[in-house]
N, CA, C and O atoms as a GROMACS GRO file, in nm:
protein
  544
    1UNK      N    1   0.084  -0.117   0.000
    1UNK     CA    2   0.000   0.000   0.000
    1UNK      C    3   0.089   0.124   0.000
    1UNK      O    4   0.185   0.126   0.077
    2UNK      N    5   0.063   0.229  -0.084
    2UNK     CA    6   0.139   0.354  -0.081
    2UNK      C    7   0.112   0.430   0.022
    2UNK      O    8   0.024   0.398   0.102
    3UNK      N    9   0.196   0.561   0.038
    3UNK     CA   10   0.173   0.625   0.145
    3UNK      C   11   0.045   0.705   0.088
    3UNK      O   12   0.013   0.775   0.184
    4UNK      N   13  -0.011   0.722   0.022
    4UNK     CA   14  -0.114   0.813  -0.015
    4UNK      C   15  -0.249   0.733   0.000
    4UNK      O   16  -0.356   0.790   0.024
    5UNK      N   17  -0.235   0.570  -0.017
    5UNK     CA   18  -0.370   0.510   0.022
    5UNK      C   19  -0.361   0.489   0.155
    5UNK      O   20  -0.474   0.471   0.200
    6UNK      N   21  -0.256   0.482   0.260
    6UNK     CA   22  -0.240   0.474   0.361
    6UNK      C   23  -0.322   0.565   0.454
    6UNK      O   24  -0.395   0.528   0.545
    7UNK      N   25  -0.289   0.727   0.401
    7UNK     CA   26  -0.295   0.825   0.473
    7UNK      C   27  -0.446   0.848   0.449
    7UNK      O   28  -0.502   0.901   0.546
    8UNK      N   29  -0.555   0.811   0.307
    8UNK     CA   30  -0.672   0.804   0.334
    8UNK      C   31  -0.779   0.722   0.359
    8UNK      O   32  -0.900   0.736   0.338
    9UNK      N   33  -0.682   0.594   0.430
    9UNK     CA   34  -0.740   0.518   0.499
    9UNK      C   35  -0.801   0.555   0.604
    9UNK      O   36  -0.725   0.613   0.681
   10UNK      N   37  -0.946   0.544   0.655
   10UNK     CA   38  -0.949   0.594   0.801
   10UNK      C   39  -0.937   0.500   0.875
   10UNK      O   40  -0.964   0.385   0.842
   11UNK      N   41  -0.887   0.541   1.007
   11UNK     CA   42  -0.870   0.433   1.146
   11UNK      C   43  -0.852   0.538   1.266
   11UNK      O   44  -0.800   0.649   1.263
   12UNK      N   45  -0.905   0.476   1.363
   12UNK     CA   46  -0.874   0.518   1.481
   12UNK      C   47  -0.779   0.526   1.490
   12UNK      O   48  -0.686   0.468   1.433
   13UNK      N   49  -0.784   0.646   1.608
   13UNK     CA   50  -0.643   0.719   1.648
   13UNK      C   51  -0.564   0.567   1.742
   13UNK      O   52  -0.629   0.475   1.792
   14UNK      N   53  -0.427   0.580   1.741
   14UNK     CA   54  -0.368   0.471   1.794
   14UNK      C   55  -0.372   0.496   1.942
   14UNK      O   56  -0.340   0.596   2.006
   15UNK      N   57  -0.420   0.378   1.982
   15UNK     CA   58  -0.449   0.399   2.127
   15UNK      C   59  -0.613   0.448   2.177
   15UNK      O   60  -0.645   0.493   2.287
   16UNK      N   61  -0.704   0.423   2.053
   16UNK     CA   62  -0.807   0.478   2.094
   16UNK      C   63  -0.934   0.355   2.165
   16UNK      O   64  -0.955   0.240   2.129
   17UNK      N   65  -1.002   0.439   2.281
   17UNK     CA   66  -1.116   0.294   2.330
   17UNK      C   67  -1.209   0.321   2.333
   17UNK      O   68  -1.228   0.417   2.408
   18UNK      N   69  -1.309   0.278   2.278
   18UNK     CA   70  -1.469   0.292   2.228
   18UNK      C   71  -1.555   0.287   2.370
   18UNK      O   72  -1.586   0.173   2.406
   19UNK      N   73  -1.603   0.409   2.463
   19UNK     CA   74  -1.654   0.350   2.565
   19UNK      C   75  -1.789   0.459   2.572
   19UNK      O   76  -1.786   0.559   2.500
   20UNK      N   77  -1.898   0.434   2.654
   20UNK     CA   78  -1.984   0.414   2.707
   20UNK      C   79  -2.002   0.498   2.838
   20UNK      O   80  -1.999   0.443   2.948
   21UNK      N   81  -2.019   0.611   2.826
   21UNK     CA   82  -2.008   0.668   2.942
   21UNK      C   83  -2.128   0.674   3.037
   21UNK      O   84  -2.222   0.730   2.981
   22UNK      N   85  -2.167   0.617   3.212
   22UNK     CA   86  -2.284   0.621   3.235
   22UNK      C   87  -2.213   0.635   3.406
   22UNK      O   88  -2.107   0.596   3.456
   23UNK      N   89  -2.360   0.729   3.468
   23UNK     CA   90  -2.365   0.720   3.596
   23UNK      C   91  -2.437   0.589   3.646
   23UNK      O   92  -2.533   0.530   3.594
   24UNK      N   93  -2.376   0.562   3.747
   24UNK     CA   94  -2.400   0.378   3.794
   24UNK      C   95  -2.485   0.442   3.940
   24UNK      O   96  -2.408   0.528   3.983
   25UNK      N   97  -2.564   0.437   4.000
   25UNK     CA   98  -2.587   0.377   4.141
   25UNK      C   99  -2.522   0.302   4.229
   25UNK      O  100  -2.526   0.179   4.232
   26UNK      N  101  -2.448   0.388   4.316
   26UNK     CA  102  -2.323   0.294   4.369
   26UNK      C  103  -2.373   0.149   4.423
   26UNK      O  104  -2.303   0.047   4.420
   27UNK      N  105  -2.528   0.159   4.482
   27UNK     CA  106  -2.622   0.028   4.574
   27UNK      C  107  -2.617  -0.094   4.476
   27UNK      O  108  -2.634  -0.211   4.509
   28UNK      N  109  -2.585  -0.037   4.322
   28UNK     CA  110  -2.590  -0.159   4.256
   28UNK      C  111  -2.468  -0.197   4.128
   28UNK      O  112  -2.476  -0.257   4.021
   29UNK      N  113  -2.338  -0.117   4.214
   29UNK     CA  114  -2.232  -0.086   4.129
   29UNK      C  115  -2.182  -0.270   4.086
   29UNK      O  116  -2.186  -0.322   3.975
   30UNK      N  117  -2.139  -0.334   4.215
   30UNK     CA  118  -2.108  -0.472   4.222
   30UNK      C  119  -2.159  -0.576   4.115
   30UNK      O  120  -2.100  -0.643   4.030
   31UNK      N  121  -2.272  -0.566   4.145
   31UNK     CA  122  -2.375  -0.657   4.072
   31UNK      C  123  -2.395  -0.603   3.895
   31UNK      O  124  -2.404  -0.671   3.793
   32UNK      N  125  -2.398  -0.493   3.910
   32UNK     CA  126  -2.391  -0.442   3.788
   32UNK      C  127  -2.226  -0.462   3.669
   32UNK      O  128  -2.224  -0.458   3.546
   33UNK      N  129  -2.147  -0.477   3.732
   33UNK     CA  130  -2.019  -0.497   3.725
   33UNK      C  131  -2.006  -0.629   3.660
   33UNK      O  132  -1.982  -0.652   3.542
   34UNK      N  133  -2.027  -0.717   3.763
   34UNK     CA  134  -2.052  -0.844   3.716
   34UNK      C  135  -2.156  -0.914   3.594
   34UNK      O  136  -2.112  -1.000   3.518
   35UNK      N  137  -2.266  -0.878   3.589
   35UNK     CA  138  -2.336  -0.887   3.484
   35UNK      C  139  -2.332  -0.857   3.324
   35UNK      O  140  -2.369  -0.913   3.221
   36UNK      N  141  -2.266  -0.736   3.361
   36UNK     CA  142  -2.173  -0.677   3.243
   36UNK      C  143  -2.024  -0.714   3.191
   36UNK      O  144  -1.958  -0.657   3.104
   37UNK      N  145  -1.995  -0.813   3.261
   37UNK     CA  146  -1.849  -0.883   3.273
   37UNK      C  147  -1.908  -1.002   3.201
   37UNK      O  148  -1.856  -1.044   3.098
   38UNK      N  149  -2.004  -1.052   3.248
   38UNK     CA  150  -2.090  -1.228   3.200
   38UNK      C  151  -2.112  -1.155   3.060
   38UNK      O  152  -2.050  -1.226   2.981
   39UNK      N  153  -2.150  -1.084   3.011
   39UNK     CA  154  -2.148  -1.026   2.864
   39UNK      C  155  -2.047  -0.984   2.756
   39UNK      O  156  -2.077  -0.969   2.638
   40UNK      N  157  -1.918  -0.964   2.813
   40UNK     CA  158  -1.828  -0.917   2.789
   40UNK      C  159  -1.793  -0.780   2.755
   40UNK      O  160  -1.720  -0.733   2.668
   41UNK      N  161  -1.862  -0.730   2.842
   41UNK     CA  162  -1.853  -0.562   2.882
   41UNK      C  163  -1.763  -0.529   2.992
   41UNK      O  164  -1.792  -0.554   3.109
   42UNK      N  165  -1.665  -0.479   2.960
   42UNK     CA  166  -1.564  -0.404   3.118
   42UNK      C  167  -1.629  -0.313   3.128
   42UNK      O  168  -1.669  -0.249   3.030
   43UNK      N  169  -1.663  -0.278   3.282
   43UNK     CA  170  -1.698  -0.190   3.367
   43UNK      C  171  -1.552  -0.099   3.398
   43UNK      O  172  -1.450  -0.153   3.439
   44UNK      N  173  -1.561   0.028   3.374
   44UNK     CA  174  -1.420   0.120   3.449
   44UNK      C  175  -1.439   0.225   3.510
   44UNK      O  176  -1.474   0.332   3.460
   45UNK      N  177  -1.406   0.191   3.674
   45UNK     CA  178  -1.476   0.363   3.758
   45UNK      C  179  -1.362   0.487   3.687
   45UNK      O  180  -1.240   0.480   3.699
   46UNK      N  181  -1.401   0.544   3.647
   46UNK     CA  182  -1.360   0.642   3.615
   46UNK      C  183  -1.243   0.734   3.733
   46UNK      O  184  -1.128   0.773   3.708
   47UNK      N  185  -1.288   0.740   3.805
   47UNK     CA  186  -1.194   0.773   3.966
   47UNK      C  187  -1.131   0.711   4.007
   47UNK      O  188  -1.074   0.751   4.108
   48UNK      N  189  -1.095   0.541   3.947
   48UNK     CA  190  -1.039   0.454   3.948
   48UNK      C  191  -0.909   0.477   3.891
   48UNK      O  192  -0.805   0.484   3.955
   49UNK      N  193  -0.923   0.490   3.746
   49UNK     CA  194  -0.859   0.454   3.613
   49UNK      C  195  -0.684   0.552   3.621
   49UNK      O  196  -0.675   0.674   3.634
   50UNK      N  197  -0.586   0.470   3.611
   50UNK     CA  198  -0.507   0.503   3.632
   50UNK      C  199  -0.435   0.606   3.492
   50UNK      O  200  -0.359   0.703   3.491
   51UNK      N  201  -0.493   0.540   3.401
   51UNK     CA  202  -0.448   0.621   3.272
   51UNK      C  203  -0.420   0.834   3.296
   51UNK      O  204  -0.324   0.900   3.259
   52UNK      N  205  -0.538   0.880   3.365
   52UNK     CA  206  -0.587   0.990   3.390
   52UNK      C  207  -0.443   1.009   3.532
   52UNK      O  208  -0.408   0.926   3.615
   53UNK      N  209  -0.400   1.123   3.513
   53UNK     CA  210  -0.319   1.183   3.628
   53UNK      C  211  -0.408   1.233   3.768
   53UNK      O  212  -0.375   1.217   3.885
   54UNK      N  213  -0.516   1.291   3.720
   54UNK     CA  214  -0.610   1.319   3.840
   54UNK      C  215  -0.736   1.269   3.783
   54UNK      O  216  -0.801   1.342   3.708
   55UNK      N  217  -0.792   1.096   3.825
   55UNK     CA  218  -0.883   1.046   3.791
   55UNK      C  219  -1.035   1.087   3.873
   55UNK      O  220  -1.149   1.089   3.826
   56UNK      N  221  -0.998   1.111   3.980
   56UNK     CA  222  -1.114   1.165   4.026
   56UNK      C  223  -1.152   1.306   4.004
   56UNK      O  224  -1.273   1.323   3.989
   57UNK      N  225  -1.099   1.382   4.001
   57UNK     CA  226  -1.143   1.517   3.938
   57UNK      C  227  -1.184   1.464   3.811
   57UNK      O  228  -1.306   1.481   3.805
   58UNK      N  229  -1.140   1.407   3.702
   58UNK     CA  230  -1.202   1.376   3.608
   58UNK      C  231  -1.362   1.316   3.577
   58UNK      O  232  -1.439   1.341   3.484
   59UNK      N  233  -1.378   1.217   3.707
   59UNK     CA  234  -1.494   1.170   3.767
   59UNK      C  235  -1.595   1.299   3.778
   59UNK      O  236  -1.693   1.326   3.708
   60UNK      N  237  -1.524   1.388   3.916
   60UNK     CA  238  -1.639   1.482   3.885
   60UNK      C  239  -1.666   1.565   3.806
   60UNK      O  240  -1.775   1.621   3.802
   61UNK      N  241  -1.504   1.602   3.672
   61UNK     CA  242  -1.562   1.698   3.601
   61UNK      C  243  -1.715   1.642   3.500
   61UNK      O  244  -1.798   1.725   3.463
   62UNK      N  245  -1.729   1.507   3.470
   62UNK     CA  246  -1.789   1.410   3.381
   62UNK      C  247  -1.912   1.419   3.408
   62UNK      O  248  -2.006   1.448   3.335
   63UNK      N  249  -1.906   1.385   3.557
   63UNK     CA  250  -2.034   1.374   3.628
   63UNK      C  251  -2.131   1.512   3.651
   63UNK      O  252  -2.250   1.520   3.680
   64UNK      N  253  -2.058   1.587   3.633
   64UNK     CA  254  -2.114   1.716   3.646
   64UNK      C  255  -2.179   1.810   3.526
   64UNK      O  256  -2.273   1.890   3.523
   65UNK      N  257  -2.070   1.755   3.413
   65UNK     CA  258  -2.129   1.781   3.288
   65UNK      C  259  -2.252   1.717   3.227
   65UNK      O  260  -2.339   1.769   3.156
   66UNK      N  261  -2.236   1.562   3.280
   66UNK     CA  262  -2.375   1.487   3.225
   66UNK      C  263  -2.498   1.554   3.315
   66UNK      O  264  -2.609   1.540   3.263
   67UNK      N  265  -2.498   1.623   3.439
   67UNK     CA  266  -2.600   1.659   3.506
   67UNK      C  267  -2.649   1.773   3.430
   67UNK      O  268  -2.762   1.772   3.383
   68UNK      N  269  -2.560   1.882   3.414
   68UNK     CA  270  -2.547   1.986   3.356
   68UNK      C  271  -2.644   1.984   3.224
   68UNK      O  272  -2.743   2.050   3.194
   69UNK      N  273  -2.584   1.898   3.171
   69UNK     CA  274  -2.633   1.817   3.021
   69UNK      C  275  -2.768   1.822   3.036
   69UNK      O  276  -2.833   1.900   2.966
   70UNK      N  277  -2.824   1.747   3.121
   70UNK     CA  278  -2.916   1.696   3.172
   70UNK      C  279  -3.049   1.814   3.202
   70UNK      O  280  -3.166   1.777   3.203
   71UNK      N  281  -3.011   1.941   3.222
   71UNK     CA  282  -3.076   2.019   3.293
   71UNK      C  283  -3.139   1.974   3.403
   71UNK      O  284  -3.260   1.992   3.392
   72UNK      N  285  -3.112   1.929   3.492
   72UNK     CA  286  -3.134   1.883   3.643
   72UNK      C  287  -3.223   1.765   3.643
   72UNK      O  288  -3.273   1.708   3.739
   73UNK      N  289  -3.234   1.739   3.516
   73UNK     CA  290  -3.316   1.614   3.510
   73UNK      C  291  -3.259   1.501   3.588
   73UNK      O  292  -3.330   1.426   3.655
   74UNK      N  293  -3.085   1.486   3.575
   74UNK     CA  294  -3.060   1.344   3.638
   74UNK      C  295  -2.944   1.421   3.762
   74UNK      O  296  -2.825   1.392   3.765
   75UNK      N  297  -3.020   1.538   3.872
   75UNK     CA  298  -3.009   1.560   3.959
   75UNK      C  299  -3.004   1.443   4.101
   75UNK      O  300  -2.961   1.470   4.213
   76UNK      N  301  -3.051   1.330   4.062
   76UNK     CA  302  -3.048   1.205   4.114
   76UNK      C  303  -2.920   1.175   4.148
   76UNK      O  304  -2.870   1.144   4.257
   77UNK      N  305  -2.865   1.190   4.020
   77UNK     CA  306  -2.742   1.088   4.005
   77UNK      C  307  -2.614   1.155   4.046
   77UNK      O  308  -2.503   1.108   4.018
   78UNK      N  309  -2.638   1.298   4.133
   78UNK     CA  310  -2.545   1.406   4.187
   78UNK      C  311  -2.403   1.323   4.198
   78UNK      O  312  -2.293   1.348   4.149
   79UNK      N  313  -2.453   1.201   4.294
   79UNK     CA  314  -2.371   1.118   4.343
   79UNK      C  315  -2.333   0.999   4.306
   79UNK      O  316  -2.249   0.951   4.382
   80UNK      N  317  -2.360   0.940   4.226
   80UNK     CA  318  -2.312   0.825   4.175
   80UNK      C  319  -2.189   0.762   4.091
   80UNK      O  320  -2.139   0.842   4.012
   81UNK      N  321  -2.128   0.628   4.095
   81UNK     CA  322  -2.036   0.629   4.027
   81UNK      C  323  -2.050   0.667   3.868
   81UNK      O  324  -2.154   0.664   3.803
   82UNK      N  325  -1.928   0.700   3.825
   82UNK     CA  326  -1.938   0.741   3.676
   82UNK      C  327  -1.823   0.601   3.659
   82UNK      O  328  -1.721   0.574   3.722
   83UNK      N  329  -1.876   0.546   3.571
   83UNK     CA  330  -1.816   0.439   3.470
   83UNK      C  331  -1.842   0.477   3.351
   83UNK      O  332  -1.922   0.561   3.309
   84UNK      N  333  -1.720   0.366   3.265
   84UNK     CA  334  -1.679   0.378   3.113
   84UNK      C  335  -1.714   0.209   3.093
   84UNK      O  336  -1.667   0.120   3.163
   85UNK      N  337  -1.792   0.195   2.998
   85UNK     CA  338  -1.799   0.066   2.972
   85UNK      C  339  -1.716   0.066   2.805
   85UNK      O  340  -1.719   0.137   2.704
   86UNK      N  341  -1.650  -0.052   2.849
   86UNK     CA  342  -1.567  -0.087   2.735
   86UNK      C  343  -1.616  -0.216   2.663
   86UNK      O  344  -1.703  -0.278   2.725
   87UNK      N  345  -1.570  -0.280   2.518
   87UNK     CA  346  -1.622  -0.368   2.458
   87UNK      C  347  -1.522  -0.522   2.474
   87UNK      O  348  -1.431  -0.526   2.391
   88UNK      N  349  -1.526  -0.609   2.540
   88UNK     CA  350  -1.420  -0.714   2.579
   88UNK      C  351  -1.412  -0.721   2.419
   88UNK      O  352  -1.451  -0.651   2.326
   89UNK      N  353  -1.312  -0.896   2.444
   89UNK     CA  354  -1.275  -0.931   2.327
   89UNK      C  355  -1.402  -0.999   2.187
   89UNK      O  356  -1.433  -1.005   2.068
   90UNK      N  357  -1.426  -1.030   2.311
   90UNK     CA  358  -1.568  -1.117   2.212
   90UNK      C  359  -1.622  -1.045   2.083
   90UNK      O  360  -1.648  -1.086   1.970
   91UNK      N  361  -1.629  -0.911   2.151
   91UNK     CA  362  -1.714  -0.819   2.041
   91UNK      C  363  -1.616  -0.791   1.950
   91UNK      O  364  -1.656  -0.827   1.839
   92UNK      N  365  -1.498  -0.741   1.946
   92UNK     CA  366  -1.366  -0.694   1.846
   92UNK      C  367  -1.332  -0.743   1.736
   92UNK      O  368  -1.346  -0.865   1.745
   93UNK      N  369  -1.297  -0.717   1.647
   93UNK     CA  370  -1.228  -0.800   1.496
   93UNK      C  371  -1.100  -0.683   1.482
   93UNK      O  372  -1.091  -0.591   1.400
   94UNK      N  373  -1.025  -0.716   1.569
   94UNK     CA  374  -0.878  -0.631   1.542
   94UNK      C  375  -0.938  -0.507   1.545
   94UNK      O  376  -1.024  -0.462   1.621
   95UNK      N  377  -0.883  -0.457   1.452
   95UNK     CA  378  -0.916  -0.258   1.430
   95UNK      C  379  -1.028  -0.239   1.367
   95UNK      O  380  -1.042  -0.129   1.316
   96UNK      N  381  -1.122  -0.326   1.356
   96UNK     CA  382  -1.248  -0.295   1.288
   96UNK      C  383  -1.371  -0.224   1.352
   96UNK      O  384  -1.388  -0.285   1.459
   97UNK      N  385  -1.441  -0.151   1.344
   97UNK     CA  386  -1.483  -0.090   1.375
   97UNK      C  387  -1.578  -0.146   1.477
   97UNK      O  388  -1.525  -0.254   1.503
   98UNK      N  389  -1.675  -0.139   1.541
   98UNK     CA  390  -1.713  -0.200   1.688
   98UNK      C  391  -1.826  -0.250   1.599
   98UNK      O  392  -1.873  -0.156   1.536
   99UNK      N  393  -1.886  -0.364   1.573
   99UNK     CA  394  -2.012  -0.395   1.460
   99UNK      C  395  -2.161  -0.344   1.554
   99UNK      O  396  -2.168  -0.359   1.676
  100UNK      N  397  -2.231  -0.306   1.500
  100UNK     CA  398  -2.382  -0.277   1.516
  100UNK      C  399  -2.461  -0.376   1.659
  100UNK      O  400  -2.534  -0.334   1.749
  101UNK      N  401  -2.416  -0.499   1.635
  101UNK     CA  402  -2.482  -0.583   1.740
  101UNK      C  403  -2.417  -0.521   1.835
  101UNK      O  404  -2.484  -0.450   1.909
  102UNK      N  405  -2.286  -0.530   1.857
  102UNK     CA  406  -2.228  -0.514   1.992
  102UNK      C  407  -2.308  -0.377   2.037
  102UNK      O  408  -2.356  -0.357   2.149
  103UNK      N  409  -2.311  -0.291   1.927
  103UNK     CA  410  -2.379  -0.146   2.051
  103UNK      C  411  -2.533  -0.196   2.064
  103UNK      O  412  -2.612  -0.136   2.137
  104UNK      N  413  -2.571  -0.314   1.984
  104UNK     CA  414  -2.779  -0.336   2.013
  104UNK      C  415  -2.751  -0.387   2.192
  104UNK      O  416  -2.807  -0.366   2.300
  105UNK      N  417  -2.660  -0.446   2.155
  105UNK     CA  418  -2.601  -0.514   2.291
  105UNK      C  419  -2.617  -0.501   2.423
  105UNK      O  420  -2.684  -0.557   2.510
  106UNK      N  421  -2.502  -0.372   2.409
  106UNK     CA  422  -2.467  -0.296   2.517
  106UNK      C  423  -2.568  -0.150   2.559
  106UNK      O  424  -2.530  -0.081   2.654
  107UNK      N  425  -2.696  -0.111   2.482
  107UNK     CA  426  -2.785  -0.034   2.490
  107UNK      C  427  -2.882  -0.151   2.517
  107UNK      O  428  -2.992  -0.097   2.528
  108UNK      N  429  -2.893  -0.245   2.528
  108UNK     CA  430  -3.020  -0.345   2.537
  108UNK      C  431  -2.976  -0.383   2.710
  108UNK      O  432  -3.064  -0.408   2.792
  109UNK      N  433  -2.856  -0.383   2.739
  109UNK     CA  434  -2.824  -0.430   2.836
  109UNK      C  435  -2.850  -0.322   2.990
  109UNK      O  436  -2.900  -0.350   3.098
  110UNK      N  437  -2.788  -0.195   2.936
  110UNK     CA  438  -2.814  -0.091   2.988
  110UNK      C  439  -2.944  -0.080   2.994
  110UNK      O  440  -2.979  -0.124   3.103
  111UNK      N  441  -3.031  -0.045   2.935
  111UNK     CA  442  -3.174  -0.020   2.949
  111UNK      C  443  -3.258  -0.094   3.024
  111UNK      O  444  -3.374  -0.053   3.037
  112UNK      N  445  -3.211  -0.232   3.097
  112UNK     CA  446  -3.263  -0.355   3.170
  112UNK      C  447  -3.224  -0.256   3.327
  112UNK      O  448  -3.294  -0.281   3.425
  113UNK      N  449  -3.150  -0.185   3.335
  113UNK     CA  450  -3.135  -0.120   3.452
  113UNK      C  451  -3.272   0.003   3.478
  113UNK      O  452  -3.300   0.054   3.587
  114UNK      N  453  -3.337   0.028   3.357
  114UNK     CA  454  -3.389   0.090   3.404
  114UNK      C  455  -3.312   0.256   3.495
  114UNK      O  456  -3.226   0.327   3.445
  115UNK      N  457  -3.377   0.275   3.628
  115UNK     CA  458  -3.372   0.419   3.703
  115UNK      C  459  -3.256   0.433   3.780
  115UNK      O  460  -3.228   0.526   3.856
  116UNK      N  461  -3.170   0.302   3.746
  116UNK     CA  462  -3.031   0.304   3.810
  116UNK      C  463  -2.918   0.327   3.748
  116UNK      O  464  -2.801   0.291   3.765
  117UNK      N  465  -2.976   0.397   3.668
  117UNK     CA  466  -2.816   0.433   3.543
  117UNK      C  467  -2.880   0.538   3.439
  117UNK      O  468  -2.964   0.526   3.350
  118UNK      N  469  -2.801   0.653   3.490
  118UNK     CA  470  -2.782   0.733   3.350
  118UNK      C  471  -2.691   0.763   3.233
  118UNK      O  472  -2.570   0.779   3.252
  119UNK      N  473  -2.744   0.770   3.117
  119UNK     CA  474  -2.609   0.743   3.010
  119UNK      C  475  -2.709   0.853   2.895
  119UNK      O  476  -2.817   0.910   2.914
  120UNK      N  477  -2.612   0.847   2.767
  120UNK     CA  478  -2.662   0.912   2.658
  120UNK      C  479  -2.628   0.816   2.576
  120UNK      O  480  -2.510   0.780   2.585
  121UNK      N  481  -2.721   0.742   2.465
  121UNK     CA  482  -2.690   0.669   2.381
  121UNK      C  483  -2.567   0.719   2.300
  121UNK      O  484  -2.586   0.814   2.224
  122UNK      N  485  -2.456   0.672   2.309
  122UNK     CA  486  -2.321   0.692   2.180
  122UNK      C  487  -2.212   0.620   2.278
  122UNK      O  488  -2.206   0.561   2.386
  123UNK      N  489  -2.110   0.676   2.143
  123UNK     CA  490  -1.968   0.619   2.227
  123UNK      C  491  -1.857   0.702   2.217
  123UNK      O  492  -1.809   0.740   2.110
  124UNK      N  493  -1.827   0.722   2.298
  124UNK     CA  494  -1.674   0.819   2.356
  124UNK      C  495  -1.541   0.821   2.282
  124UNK      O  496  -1.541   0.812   2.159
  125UNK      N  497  -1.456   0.828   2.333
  125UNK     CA  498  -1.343   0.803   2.328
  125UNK      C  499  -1.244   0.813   2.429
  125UNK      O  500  -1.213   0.928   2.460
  126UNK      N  501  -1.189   0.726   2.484
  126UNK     CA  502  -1.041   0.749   2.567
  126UNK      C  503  -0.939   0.701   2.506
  126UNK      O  504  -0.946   0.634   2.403
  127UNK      N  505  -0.814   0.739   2.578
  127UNK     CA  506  -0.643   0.681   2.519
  127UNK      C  507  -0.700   0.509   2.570
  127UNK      O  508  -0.797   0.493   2.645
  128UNK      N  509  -0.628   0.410   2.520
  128UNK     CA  510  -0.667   0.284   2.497
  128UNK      C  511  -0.667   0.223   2.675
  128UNK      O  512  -0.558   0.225   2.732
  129UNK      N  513  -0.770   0.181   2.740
  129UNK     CA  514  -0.766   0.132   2.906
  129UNK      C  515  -0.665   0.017   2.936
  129UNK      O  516  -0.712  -0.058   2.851
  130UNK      N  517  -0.582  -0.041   2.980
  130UNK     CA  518  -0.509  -0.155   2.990
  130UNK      C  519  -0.579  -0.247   3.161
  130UNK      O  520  -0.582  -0.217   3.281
  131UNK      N  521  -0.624  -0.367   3.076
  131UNK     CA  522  -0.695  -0.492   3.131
  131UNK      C  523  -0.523  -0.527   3.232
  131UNK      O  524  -0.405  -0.530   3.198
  132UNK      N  525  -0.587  -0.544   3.347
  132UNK     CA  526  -0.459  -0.622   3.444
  132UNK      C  527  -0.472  -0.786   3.433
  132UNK      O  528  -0.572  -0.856   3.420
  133UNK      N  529  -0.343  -0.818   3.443
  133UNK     CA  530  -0.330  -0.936   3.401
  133UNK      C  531  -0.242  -1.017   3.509
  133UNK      O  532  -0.133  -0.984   3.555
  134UNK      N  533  -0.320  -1.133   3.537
  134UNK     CA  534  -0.237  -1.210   3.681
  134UNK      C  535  -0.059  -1.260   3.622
  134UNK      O  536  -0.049  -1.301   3.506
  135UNK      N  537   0.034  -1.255   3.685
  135UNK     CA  538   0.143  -1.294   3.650
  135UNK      C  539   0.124  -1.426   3.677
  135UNK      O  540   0.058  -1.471   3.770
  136UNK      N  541   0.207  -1.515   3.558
  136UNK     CA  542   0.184  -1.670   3.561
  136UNK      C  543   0.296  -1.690   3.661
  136UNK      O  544   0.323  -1.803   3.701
   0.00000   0.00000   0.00000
């Protein structure tokens, strides 16, 4: 391939992760975690995530904007965790773009929560999350 079909190839930026941004209900953060793991959805607290130099300020700048967003509609969720849901392997084909099921998926899955999660249907972007891995 030349450098000229190269360069109008599109692809994600290197290092980029397709996520899911939603306020969680901390009463059902656990369980929610897990369920979404049995699917092959990573759950990532955002105030967690080490990628970010100050992850929790990031938390609340997020959380504050989706309220904001919101016009006090999801005044509820003042307090709740903010997670990034990411797409495991299952769903992926290398660099291909995230296919259609996976987001019927992960919006079908979300919506089973119902009044315990706020989100905006789409998908984000962060620098790429790194999965921890047990040393053999």
């Amino acid at each position: 391939m030349t450098s000229r079909q190269e360069r109008s190839r599109p692809s994600r930026p290197r290092g980029h992760e397709n996520v899911a941004t939603v306020l969680v209900d901390p009463l059902i953060l656990d369980d929610f975690e897990l369920d979404l793991m049995a699917h092959d959805f990573r759950v990532w607290e955002v105030q967690s995530v080490a990628t970010f130099p100050d992850p929790a300020r990031l938390a609340f700048q997020i959380r504050r904007t989706l309220i904001d967003y919101s016009r006090g509609e999801w005044s509820v969720a003042a307090d709740w965790t903010v997670c990034w849901i990411t797409f495991g392997e299952s769903w992926l084909d290398g660099e291909e773009p995230i296919p259609w099921p996976a987001h019927a998926a992960l919006w079908d899955k979300l919506g089973s929560y119902g009044d315990r999660l706020r989100y905006n249907v789409g998908l984000g972007g962060v620098p790429r999350l790194s999965v921890p891995h047990e040393d053999e």
